[in-house]
DSSP file (Angstrom, degrees, kcal/mol; ACC not computed):
  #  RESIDUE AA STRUCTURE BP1 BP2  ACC     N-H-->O    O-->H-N    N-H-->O    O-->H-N    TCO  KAPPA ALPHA  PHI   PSI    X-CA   Y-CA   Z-CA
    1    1 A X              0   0    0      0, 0.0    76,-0.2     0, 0.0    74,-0.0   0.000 360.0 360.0 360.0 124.6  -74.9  -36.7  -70.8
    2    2 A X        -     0   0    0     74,-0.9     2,-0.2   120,-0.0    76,-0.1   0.142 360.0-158.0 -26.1 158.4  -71.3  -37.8  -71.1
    3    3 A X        +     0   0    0     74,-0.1     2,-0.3    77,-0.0    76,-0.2  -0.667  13.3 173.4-154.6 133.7  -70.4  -41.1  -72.7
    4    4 A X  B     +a   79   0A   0     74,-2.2    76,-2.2    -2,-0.2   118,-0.0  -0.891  44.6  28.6-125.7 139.9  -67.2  -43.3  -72.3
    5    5 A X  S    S-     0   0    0     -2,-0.3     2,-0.3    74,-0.3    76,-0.1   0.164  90.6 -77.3  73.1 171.2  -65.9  -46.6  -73.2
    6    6 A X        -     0   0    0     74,-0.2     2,-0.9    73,-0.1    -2,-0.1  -0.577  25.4-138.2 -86.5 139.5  -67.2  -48.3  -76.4
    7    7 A X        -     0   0    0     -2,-0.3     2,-0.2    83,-0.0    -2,-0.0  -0.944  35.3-161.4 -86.8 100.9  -70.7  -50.1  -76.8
    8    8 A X        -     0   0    0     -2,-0.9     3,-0.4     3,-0.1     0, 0.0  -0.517  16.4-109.8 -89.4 172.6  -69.2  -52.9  -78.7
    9    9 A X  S    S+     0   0    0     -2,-0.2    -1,-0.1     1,-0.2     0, 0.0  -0.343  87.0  66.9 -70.3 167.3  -71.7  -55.2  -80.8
   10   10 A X  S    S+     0   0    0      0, 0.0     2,-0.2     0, 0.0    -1,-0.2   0.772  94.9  21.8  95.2  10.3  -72.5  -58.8  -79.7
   11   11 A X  S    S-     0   0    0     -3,-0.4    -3,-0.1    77,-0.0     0, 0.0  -0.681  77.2 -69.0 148.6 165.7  -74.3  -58.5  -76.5
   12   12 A X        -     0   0    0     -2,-0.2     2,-0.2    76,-0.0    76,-0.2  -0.014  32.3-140.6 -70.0 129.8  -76.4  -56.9  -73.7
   13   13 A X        -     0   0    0     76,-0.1     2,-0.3    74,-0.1    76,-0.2  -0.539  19.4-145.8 -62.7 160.5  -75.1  -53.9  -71.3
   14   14 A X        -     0   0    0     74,-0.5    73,-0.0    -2,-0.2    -1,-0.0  -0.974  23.3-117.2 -80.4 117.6  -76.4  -54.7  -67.9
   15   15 A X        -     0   0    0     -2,-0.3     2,-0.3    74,-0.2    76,-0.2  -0.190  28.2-176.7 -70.5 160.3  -77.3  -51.3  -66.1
   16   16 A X  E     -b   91   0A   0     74,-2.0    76,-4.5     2,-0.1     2,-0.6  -0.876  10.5-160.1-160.8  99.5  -75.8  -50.2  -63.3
   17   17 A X  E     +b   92   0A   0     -2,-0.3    29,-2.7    29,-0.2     2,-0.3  -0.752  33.0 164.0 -96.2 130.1  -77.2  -47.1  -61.8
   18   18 A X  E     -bC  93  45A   0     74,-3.2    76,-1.4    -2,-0.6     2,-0.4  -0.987  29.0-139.2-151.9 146.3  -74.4  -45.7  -59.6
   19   19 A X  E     +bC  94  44A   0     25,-1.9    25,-1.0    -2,-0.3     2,-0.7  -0.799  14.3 178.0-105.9 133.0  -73.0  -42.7  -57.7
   20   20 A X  E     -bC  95  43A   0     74,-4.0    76,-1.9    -2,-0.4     2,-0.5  -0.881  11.1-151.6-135.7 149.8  -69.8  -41.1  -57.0
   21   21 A X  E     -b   96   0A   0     21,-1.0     2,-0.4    -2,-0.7    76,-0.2  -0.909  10.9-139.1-130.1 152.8  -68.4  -38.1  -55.2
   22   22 A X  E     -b   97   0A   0     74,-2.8    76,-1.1    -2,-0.5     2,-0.2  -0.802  26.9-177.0 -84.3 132.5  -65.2  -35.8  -55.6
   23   23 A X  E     -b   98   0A   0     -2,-0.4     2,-0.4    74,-0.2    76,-0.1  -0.905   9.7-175.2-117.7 137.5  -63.8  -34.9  -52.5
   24   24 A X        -     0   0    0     74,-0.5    76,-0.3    -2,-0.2     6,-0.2  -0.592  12.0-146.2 -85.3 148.4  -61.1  -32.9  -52.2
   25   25 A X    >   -     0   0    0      4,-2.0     3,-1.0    -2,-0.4    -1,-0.1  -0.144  42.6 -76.3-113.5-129.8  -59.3  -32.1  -48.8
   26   26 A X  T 3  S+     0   0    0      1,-0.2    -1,-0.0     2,-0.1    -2,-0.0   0.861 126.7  43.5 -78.2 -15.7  -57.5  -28.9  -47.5
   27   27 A X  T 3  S-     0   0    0      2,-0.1    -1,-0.2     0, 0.0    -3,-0.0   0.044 121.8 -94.1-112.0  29.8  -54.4  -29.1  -49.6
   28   28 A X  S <  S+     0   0    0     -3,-1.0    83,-0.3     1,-0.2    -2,-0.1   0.445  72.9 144.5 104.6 -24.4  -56.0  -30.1  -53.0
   29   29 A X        -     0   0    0     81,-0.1    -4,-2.0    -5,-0.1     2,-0.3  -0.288  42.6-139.6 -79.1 168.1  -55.7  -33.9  -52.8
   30   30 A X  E     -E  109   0B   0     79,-1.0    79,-4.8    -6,-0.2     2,-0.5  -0.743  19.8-121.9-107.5 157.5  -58.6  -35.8  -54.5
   31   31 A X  E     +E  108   0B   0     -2,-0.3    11,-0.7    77,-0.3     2,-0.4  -0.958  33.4 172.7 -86.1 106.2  -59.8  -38.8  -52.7
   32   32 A X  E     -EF 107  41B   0     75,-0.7     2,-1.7    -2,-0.5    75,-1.6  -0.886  25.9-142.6-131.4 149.4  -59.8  -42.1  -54.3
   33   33 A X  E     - F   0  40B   0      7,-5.1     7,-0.8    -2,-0.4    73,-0.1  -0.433  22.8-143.0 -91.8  86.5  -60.6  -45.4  -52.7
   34   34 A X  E     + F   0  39B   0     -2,-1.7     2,-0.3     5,-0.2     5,-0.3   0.086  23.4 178.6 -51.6 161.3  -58.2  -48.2  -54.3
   35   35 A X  E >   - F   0  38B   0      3,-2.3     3,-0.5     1,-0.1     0, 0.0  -0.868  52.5 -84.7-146.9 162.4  -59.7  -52.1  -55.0
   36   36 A X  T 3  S+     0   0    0     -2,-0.3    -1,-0.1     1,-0.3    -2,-0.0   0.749 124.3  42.9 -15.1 -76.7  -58.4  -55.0  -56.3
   37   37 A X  T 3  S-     0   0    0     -3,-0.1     2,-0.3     1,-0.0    -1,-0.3   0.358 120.8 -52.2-100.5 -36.1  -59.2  -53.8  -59.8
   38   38 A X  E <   -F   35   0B   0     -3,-0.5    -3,-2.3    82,-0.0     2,-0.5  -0.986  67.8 -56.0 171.2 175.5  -58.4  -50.5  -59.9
   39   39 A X  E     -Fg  34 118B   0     78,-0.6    80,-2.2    -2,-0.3    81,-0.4  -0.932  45.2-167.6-106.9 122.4  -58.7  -47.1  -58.3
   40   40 A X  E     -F   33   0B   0     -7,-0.8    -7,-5.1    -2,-0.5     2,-0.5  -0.519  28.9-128.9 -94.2 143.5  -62.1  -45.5  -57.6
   41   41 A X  E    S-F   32   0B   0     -2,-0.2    -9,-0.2    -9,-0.2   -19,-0.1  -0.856  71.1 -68.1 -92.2 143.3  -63.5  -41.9  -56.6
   42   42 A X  S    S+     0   0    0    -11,-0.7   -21,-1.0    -2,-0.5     2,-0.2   0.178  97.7  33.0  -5.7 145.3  -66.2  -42.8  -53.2
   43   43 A X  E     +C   20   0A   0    -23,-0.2     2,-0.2    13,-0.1   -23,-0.2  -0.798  44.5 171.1 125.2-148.1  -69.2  -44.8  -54.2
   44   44 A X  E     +C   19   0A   0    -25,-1.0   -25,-1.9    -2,-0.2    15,-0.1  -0.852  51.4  33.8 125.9-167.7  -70.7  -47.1  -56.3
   45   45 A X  E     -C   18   0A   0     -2,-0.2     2,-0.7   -27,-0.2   -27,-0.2   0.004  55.6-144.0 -38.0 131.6  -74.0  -49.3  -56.8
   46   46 A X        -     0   0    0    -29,-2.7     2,-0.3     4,-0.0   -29,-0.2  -0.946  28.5-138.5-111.5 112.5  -77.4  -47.3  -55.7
   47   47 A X    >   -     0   0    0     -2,-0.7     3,-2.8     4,-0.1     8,-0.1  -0.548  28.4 -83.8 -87.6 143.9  -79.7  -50.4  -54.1
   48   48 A X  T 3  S+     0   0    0     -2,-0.3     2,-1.4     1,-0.2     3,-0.1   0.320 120.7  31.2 -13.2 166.8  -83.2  -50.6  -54.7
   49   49 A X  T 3  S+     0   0    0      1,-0.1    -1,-0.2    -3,-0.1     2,-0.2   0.354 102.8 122.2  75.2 -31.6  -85.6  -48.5  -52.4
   50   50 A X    <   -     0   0    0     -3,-2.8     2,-0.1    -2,-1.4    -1,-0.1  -0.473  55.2-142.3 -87.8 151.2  -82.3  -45.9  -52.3
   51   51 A X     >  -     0   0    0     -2,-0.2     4,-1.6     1,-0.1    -4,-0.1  -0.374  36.5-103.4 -66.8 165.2  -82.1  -42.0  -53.4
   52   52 A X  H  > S+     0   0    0      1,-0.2     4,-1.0     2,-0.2    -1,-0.1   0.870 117.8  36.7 -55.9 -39.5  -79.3  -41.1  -54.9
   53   53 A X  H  > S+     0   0    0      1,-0.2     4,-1.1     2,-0.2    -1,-0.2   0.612 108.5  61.1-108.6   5.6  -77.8  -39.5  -52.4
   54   54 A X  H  > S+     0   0    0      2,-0.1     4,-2.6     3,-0.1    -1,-0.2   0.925 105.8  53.1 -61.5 -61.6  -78.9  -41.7  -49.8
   55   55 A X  H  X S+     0   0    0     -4,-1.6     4,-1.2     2,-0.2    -2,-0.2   0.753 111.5  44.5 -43.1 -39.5  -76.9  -44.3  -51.9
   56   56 A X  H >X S+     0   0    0     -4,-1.0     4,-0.6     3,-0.2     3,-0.6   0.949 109.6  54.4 -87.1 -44.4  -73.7  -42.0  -51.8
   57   57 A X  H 3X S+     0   0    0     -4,-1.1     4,-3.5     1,-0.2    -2,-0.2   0.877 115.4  41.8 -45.4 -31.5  -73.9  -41.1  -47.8
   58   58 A X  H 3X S+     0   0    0     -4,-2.6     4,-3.3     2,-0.2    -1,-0.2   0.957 115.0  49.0 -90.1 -37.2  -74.0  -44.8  -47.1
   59   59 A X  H XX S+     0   0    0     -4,-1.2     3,-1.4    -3,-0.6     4,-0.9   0.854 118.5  48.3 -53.7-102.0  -70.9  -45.9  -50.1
   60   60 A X  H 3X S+     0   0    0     -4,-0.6     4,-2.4     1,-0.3     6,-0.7   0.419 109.3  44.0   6.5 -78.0  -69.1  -43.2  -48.5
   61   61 A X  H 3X S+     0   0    0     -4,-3.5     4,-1.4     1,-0.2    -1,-0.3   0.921 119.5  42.0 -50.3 -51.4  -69.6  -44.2  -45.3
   62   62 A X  H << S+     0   0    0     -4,-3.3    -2,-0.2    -3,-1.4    -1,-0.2   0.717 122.6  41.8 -74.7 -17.3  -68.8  -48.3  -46.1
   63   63 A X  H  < S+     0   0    0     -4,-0.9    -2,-0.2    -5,-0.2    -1,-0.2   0.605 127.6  26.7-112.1  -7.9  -65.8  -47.5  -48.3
   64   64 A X  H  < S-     0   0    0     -4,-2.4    41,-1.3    -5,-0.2    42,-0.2   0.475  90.6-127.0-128.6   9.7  -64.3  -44.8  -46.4
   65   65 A X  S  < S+     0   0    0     -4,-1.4     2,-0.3    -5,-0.4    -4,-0.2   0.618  73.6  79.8  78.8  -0.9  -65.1  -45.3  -43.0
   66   66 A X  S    S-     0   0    0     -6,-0.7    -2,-0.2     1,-0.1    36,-0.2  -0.914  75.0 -98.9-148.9-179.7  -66.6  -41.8  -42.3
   67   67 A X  E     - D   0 101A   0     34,-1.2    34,-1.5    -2,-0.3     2,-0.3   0.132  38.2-160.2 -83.4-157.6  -69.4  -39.5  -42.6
   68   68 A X  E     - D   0 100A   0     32,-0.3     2,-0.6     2,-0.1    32,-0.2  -0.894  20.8-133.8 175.3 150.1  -69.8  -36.9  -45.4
   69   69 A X  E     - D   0  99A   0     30,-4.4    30,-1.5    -2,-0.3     2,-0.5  -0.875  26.2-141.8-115.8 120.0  -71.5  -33.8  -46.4
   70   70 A X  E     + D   0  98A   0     -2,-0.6    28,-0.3    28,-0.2     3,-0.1  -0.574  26.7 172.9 -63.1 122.2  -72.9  -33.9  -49.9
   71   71 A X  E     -     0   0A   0     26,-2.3     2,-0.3    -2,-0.5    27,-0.2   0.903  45.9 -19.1 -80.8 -72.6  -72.6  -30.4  -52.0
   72   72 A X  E     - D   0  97A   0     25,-2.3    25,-0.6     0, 0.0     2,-0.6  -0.827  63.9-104.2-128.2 170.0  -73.3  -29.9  -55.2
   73   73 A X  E     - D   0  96A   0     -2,-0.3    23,-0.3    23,-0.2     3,-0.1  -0.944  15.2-162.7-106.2 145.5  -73.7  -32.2  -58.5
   74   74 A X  E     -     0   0A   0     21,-3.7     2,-0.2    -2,-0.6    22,-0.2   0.960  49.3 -93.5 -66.9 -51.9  -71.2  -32.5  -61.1
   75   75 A X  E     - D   0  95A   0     20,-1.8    20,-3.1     2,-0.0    -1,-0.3  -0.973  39.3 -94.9 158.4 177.6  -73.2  -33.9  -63.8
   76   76 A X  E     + D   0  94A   0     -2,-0.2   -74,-0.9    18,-0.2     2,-0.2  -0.940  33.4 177.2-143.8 172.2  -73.9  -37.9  -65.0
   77   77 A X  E     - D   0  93A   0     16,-1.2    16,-1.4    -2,-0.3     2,-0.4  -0.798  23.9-127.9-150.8 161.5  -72.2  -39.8  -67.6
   78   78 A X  E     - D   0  92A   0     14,-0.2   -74,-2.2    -2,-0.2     2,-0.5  -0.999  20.4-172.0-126.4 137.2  -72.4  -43.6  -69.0
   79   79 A X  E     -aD   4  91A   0     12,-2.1    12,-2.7    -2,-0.4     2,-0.5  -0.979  16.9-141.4-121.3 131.4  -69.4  -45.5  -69.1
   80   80 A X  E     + D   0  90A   0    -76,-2.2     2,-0.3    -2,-0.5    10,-0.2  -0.869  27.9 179.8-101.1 135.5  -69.5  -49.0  -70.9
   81   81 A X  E     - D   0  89A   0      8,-1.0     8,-5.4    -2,-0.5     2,-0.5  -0.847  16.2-164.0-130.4 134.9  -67.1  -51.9  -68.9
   82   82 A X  E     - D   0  88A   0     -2,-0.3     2,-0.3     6,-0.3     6,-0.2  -0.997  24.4-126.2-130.7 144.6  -66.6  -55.2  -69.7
   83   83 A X  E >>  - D   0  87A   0      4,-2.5     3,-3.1    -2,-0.5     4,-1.2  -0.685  26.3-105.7 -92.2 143.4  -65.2  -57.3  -67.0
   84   84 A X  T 34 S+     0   0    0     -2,-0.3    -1,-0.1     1,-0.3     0, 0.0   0.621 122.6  57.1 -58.1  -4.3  -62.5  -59.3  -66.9
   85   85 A X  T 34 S-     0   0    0      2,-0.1    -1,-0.3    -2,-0.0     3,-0.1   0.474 123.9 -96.1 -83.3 -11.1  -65.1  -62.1  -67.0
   86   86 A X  T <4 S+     0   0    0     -3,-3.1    -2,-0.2     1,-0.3     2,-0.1   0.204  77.5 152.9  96.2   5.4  -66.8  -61.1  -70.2
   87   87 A X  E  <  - D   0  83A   0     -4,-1.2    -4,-2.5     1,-0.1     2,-0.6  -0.432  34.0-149.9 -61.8 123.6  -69.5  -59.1  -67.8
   88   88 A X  E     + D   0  82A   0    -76,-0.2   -74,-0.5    -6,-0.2     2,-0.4  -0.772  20.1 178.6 -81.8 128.2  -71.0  -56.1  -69.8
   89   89 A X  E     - D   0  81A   0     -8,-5.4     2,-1.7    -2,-0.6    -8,-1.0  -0.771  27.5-160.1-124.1 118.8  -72.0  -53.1  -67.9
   90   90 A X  E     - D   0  80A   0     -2,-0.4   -74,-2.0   -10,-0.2     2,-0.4  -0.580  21.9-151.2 -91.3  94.5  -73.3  -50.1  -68.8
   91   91 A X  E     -bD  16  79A   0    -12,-2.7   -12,-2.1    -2,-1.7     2,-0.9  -0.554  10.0-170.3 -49.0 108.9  -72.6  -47.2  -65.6
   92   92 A X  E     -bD  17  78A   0    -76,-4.5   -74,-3.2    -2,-0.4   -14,-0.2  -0.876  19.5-175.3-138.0  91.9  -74.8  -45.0  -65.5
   93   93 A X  E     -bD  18  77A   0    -16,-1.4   -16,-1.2    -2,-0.9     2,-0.3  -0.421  19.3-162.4 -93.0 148.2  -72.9  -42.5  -62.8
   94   94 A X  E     -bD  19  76A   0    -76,-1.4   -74,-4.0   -18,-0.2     2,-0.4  -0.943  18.8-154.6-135.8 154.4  -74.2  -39.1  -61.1
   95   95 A X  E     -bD  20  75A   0    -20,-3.1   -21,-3.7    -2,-0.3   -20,-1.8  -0.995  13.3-174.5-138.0 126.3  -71.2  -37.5  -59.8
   96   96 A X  E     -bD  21  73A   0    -76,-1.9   -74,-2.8    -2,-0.4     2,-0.8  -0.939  27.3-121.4-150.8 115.6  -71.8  -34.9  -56.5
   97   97 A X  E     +bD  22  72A   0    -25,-0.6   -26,-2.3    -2,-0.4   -25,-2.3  -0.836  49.2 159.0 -80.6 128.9  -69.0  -32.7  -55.0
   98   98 A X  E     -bD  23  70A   0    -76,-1.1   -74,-0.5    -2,-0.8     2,-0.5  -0.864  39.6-119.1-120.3 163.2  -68.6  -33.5  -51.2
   99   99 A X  E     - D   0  69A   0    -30,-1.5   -30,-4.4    -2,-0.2     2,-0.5  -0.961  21.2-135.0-111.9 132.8  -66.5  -33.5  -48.0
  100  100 A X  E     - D   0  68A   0     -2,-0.5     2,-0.9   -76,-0.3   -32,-0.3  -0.639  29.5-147.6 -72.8 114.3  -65.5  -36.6  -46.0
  101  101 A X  E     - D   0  67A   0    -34,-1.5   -34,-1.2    -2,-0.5     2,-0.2  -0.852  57.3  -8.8-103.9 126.8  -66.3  -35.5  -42.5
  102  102 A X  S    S-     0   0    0     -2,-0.9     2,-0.5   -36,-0.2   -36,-0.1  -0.647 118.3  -5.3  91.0-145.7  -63.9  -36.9  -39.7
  103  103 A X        -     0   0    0     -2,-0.2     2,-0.2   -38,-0.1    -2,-0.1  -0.574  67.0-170.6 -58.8 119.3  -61.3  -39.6  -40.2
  104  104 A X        -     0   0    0     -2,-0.5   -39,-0.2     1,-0.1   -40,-0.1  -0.750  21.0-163.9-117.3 158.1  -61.3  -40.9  -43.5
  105  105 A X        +     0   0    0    -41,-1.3     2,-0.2    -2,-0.2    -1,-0.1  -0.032  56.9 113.6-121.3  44.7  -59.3  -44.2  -44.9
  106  106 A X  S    S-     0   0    0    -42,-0.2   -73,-0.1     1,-0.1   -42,-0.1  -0.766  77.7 -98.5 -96.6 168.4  -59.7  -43.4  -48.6
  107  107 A X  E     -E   32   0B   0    -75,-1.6   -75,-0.7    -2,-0.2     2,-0.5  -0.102  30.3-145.3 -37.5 135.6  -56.8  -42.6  -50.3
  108  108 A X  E     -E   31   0B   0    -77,-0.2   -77,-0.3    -3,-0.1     2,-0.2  -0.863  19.2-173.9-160.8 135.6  -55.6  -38.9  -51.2
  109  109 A X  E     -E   30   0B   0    -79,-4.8   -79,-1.0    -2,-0.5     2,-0.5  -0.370  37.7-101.3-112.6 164.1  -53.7  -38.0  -54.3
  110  110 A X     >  -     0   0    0    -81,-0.2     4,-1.2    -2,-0.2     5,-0.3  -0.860  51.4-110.2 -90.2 112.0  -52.0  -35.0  -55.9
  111  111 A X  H >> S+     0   0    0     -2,-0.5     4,-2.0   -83,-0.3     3,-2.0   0.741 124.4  48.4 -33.0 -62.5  -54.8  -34.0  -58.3
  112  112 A X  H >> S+     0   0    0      1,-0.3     3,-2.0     2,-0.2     4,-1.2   0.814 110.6  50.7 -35.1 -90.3  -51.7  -35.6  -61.3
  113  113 A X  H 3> S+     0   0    0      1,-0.3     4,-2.2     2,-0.2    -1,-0.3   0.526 113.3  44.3 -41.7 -40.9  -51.3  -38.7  -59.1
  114  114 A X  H <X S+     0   0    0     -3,-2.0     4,-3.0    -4,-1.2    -1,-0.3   0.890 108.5  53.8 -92.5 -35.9  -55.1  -39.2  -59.1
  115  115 A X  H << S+     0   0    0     -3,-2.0    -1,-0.3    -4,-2.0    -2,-0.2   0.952 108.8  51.8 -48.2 -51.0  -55.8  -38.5  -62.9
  116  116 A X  H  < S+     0   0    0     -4,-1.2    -2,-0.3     1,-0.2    -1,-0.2   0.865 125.3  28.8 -70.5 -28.7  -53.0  -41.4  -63.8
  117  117 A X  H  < S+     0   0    0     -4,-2.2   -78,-0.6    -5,-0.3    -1,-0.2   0.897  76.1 110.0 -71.4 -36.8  -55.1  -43.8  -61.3
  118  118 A X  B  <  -g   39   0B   0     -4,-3.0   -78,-0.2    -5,-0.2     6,-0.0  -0.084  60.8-164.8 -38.2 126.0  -58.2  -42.6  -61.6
  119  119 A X        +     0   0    0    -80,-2.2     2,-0.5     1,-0.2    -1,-0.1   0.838  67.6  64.3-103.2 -26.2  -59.0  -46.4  -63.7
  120  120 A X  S  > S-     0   0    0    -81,-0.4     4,-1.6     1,-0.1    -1,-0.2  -0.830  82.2-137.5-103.3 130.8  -62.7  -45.2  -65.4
  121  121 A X  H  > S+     0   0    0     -2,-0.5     4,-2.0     1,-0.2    -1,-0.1   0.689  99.9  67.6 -52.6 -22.8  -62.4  -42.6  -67.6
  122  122 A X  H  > S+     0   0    0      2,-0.2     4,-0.6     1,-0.2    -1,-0.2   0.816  99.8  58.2 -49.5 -31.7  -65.6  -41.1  -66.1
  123  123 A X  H  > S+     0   0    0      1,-0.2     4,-2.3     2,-0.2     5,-0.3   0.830 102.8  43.5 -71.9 -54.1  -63.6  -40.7  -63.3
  124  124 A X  H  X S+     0   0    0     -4,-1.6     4,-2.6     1,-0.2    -1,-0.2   0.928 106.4  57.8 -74.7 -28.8  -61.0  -38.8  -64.5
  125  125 A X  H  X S+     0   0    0     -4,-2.0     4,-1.1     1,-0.2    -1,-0.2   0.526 103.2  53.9 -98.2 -11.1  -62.8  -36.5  -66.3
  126  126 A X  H  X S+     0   0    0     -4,-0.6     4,-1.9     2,-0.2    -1,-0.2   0.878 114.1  45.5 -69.1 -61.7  -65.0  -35.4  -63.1
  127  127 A X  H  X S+     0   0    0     -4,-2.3     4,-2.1     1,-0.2     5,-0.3   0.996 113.0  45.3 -59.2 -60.1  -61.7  -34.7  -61.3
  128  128 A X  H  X S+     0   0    0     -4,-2.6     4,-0.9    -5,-0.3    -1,-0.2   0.862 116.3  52.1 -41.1 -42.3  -60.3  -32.9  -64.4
  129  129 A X  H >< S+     0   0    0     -4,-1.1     3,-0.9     1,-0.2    -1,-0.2   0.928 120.0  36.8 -36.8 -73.7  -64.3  -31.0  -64.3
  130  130 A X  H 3< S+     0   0    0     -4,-1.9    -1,-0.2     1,-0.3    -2,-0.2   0.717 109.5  54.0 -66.5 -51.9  -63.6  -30.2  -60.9
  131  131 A X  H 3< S-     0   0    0     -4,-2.1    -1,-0.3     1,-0.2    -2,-0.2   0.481  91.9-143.8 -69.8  -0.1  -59.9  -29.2  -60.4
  132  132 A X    <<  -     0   0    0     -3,-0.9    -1,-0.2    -4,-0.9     2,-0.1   0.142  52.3 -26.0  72.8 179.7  -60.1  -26.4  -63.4
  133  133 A X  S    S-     0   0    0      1,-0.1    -5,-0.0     2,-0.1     0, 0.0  -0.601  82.0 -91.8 -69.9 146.8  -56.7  -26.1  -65.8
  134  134 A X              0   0    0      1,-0.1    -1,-0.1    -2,-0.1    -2,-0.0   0.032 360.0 360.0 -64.5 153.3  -53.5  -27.1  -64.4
  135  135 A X              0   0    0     -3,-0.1    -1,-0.1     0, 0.0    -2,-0.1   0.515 360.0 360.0-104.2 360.0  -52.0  -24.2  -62.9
């Protein structure tokens, strides 16, 4: 398993088991959903009761507005966050290649564009996984 960001001393992670998917569309761009905060690939928070991939269809669906066919998995990683609040979190991501089926309103980047947004390093390093070496 990956790991990213620092585990500083001085207080508690709170876990945060969460899912995310790659999708690419016909010409290459990655899909990433921008927020306040930052820019994200699809997902997020898996709630009680959920599968994993129950948990991505439905983030999918509520952050990009359309349906989606799950593929493969990439792999999981932990990334440690603190928030601009002092919030610790510890991520604990599974990462799944997929397709956005129908109209979608996430964002879509030029595999470069998306690396330089991409805001968790987990993130990027899934696209980088996924797009191979730069041609």
């Amino acid at each position: 398993m990956l790991r990213f960001g620092e585990k500083r001393p001085g207080g508690e992670y709170r876990p945060r088991p969460s899912v995310y998917a790659v999708a690419l569309d016909a010409h290459g761009r990655v899909a990433l959903v921008a927020e306040d905060n930052g820019f994200y690939l699809p997902g997020g928070g898996i709630e009680a009761g959920e599968s994993v991939l129950e948990a991505l269809v439905r983030e999918i669906r509520e952050e990009c507005s359309c349906e989606s066919r799950i593929l493969d998995a990439l792999g999981d990683s932990i990334e440690y966050i603190e928030t601009r609040r002092g919030t610790r979190i510890e991520v604990q991501g599974s990462f799944f290649r997929a397709e956005l089926v129908g109209e979608s309103t996430a964002g879509w980047y030029a595999p470069e564009e998306a690396l330089r947004l991409a805001t968790r390093s987990s993130h990027a390093h899934v696209i980088r996984e996924v797009l191979g070496p730069p041609r």
